[in-house]
C-alpha positions as CSV (number, residue, x, y, z in Angstrom):
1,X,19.9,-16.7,11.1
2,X,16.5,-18.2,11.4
3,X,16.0,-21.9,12.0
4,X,13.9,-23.1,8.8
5,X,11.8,-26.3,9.8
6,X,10.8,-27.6,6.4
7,X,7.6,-29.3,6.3
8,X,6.5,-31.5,2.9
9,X,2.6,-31.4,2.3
10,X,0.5,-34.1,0.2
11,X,-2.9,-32.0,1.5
12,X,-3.7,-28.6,2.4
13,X,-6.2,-29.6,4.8
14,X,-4.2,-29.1,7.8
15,X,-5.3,-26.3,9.9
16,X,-2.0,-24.5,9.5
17,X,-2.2,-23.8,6.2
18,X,-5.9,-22.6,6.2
19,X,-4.6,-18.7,5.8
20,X,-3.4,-19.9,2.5
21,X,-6.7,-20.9,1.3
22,X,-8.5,-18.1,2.0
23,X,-7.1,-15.8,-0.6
24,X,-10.1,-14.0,-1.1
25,X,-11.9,-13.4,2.5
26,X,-9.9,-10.4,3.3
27,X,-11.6,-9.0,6.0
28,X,-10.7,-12.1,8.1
29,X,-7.2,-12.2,7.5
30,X,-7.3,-8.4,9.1
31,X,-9.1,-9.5,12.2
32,X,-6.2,-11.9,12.4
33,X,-3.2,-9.0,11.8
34,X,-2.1,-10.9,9.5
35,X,-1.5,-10.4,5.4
36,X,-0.5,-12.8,2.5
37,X,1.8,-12.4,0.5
38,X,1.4,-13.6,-3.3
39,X,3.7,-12.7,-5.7
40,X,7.3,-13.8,-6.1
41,X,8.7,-10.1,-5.9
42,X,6.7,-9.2,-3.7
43,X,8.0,-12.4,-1.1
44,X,11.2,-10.9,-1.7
45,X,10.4,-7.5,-0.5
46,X,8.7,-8.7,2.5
47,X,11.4,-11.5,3.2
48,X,13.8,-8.4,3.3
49,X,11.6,-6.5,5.5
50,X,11.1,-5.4,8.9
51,X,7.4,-7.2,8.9
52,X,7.4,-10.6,10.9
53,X,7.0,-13.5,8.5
54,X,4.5,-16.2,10.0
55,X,5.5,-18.5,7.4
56,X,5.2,-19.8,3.7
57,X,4.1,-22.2,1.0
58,X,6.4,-22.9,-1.5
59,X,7.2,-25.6,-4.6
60,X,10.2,-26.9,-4.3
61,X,11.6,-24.7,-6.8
62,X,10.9,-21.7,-5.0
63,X,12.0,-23.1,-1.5
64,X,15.7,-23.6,-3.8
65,X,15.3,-19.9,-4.6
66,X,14.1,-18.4,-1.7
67,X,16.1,-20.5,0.9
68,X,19.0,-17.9,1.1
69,X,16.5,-15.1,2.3
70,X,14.0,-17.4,4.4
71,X,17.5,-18.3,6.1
72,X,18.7,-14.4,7.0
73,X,15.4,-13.8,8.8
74,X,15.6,-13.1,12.1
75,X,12.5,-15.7,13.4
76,X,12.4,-19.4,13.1
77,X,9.9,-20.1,10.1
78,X,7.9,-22.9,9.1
79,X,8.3,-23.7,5.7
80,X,5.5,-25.8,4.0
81,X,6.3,-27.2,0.3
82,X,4.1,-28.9,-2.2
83,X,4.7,-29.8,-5.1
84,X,2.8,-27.6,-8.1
85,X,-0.2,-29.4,-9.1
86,X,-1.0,-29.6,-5.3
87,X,-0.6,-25.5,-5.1
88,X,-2.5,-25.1,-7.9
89,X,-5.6,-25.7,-6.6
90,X,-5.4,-22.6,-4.9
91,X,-7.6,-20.0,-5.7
92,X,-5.5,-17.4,-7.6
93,X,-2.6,-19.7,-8.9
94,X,-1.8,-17.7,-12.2
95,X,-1.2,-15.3,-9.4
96,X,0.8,-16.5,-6.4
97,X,2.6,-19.2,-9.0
98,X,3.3,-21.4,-6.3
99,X,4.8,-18.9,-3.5
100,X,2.8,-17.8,-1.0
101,X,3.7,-16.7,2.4
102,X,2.1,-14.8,5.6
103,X,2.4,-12.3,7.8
104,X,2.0,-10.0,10.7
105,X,0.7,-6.6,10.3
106,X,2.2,-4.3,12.9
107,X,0.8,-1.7,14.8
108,X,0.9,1.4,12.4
109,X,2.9,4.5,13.7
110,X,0.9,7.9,15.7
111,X,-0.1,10.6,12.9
112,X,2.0,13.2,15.2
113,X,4.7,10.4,15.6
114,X,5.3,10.0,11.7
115,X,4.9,13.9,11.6
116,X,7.6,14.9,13.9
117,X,10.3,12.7,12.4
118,X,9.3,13.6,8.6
119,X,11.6,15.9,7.1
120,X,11.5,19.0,5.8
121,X,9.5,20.4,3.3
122,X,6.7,17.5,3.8
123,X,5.6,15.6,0.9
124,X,2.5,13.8,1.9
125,X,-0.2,12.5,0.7
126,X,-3.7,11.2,1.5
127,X,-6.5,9.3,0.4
128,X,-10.8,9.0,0.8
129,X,-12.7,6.6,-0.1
130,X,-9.9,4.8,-2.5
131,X,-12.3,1.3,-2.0
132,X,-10.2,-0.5,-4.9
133,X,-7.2,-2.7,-3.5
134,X,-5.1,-2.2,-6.5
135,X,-5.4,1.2,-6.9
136,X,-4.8,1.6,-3.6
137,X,-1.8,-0.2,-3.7
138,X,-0.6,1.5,-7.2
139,X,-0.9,4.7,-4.9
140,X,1.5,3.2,-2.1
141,X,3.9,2.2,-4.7
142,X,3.5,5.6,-6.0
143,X,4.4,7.1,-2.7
144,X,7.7,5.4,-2.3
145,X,8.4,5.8,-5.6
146,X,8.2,9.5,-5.2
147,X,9.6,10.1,-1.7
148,X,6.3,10.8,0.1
149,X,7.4,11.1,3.7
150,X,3.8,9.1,4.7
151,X,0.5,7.9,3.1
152,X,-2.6,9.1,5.0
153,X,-5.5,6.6,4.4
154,X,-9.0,8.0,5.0
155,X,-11.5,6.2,6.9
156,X,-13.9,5.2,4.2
157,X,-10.5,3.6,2.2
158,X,-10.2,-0.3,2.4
159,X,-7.2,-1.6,3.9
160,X,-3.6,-1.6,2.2
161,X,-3.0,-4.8,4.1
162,X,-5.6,-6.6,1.4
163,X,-3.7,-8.8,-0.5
164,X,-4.6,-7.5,-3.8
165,X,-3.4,-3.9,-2.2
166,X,0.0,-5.4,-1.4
167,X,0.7,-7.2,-4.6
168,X,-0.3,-3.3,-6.0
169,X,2.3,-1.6,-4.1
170,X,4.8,-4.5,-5.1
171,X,5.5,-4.8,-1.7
172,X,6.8,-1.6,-1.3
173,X,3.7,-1.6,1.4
174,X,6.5,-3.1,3.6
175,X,8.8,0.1,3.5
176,X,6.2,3.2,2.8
177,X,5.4,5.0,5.7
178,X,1.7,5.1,6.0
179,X,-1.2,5.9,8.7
180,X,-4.9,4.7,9.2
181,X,-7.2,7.8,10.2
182,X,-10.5,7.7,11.8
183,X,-11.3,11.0,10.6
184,X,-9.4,12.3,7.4
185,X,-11.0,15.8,7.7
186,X,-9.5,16.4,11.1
187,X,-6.1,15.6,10.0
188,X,-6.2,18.0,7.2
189,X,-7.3,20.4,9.3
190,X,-4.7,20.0,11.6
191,X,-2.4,20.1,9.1
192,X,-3.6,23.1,8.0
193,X,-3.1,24.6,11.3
194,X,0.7,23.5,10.9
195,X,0.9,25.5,8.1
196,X,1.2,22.3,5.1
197,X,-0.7,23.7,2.5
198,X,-3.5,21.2,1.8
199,X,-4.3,20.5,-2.3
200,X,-6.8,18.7,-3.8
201,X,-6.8,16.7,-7.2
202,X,-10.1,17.5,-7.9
203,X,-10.8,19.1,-11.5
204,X,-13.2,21.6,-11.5
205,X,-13.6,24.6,-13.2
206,X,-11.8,27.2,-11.4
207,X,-8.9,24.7,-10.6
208,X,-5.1,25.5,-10.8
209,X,-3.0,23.5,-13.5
210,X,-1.1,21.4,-11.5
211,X,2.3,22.6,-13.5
212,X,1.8,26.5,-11.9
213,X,1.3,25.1,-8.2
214,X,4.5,25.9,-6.1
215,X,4.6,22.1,-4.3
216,X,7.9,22.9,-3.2
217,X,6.9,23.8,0.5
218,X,5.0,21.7,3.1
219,X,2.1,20.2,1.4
220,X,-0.2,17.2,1.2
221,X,-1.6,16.1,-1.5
222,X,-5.0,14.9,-1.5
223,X,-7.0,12.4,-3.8
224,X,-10.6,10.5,-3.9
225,X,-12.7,7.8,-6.1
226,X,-12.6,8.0,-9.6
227,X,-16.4,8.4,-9.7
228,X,-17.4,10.8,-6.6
229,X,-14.2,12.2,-6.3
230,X,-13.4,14.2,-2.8
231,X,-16.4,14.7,-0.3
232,X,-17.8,18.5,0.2
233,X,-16.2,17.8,3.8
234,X,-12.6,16.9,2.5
235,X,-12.4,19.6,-0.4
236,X,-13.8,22.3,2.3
237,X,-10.9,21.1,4.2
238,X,-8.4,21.9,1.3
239,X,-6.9,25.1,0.8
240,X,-7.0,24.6,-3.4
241,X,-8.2,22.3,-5.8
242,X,-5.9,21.5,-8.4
243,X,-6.1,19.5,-11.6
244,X,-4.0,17.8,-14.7
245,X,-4.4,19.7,-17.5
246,X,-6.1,17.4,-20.4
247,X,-7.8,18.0,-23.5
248,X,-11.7,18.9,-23.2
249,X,-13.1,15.2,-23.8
250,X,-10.7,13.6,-21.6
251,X,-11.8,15.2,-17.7
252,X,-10.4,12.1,-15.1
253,X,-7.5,9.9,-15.2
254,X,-7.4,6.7,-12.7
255,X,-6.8,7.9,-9.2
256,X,-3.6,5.9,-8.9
257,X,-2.2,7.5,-12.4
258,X,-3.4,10.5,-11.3
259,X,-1.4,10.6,-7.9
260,X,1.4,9.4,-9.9
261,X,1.5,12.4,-12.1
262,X,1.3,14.9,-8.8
263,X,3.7,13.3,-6.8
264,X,6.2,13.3,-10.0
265,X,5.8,17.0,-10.5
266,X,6.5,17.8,-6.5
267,X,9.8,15.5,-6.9
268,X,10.6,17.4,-10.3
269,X,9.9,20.7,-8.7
270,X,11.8,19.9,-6.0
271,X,14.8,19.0,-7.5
């Protein structure tokens, strides 16, 4: 049971609480290994996660709500409440509604570490160049949704650590297995060499229908930007390209949608 030590706030001037008011300067919270957390659902999630909580920022509502689950955390947690108009002068308030709370991003698992305990047949997928946080996160969400075994996030993605990305995923970015890459290429061809069928959600003509693609064996599904889609260097690195079938004026679906719809049809295939 973690020791709560409740602190009231008149100001958020206090150094402590400076995480909380830098909503939108992502990038530094990374440097810091830390996320926020801005969405009531979303606190849940991580409050009854593995992740360690730094702390929060609550009304005094929410700290009546919340108190049961801030108490069966493991660490000791300072807990910072003001009242609403003082929260709402947060950037983002129609957002975070007056519950925020930070954490600490862990150290990711090895690609060959999350790929000896997955099991079998894999259901992975990956991503390039996905730079929007929410569809990002809409992807993650997908992925546990779906059973994906683990996400593999391209080097030219942002982070899913963002905050908008986590309030994307619904905090389901606190369960998902998911790996960072340096060089996204490389892994699929390494894959590849293991013998998981590599397939691209790139329409093109010449494309199979996504509905005739056996995706009940290893395989790792692979998506891009809505506008550029998948690189020359990723699609050379696929074994197919594969695409949603859709009537001739409609040719692209948003990513996240779109890796929705191929992650349902491996689960359906699969049984």
């Amino acid at each position: 049971m973690a020791t709560l030590h409740i602190q009231p706030v008149q100001s958020l001037d206090a150094p402590e609480l400076e995480l909380y008011l830098t909503l939108r300067r992502v990038e530094e919270h990374e440097r810091q290994g830390v996320l926020v957390a801005a969405n009531i659902k979303v606190i849940r999630r991580l409050l009854a996660s593995r992740f360690t909580v730094v702390s929060a920022l609550l009304t005094p509502a929410w700290l009546a709500r919340l108190e049961p689950l801030l108490r069966a955390r493991p660490e000791d947690l300072p807990v910072y409440v003001a009242e609403p108009p003082l929260l709402e002068t947060i950037t983002g308030y129609k957002l975070h509604q007056g519950a925020l709370a930070v954490a600490r991003i862990p150290p990711l698992p090895a690609f060959e570490t999350l790929l000896e305990n997955s099991p079998r047949p894999l259901l992975l997928t990956a991503v390039e160049g996905i730079a929007s946080a929410e569809n990002l996160g809409a992807i993650v969400r997908s992925c546990a949704a779906f059973g994906a075994h683990f996400l593999i996030v391209g080097e030219t993605c942002g982070s899913p650590f963002q905050r908008r990305a986590v309030s994307g995923s619904m905090g389901t970015v606190f369960e998902q297995p998911l790996v960072r890459v340096n060089c996204l290429v490389d892994k699929l061809t390494e894959l590849r060499a293991r013998g998981v069928r590599c397939l691209a959600a790139h329409p093109r003509p010449g494309a199979k229908r996504l509905g005739a693609v056996d995706l009940r064996g290893d395989c790792c599904l692979v998506f891009g930007a809505e506008g550029p889609g998948l690189t020359p260097a990723v699609l050379a690195a696929c074994d197919d390209l594969v695409e949603i079938p859709m009537p001739s004026h409609m040719n692209s679906l948003n990513v996240a949608v779109a890796a929705g719809v191929f992650l349902y049809e491996a689960t359906r295939q699969r049984g």
